[in-house]
C-alpha positions, 0 to 999 in steps of 0.5 A: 396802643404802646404798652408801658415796659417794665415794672415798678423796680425798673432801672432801681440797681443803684437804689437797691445796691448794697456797700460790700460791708453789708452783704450777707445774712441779714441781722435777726436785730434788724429784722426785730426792731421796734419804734413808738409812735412819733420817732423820726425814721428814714426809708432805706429800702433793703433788697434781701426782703421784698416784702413790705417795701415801699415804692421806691421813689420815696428811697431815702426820705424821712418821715414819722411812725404814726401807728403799728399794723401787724409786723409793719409800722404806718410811716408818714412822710411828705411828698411835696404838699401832700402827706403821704401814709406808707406801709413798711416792714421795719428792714426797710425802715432806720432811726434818724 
């Protein structure tokens, strides 16, 4: 039987690339930032912290937080006709 080849971050360079601007350390504001309930966000995925990133299929769409969990926020996004319930930490995560 073929085996499936690579993983989940598979032919993601442009997707996790980084403008030269914004290379570097990663700001402690960003890392901090909090969000109610019901703000209107956009999922942009940060390389410098793998964790609490999302698949990256769902890069670049916008959603809504729903609930906190821990460190990380409940996003909300639709994905065709279904609603879909992403975990991420807040890097990953910019106000619209």
């Amino acid at each position: 039987m073929v085996q499936r080849r690579g993983g989940s971050r598979r032919k993601s360079r442009y997707k996790l690339k980084k403008k030269g601007r914004d290379k570097g350390k990663l700001s402690i504001r960003k890392y901090m930032q909090e969000f109610k309930t019901g703000d209107r966000v956009v999922l942009k995925p940060d390389p410098f912290v793998q964790k609490g990133i999302f698949h990256l299929r769902f890069a670049g769409k916008a959603g809504v937080v729903k609930d906190k969990k821990g460190t990380c926020y409940e996003v909300v996004i639709k994905d065709f006709k279904k609603e879909k319930i992403l975990i991420v930490h807040p890097i990953h995560i910019k106000r619209c």
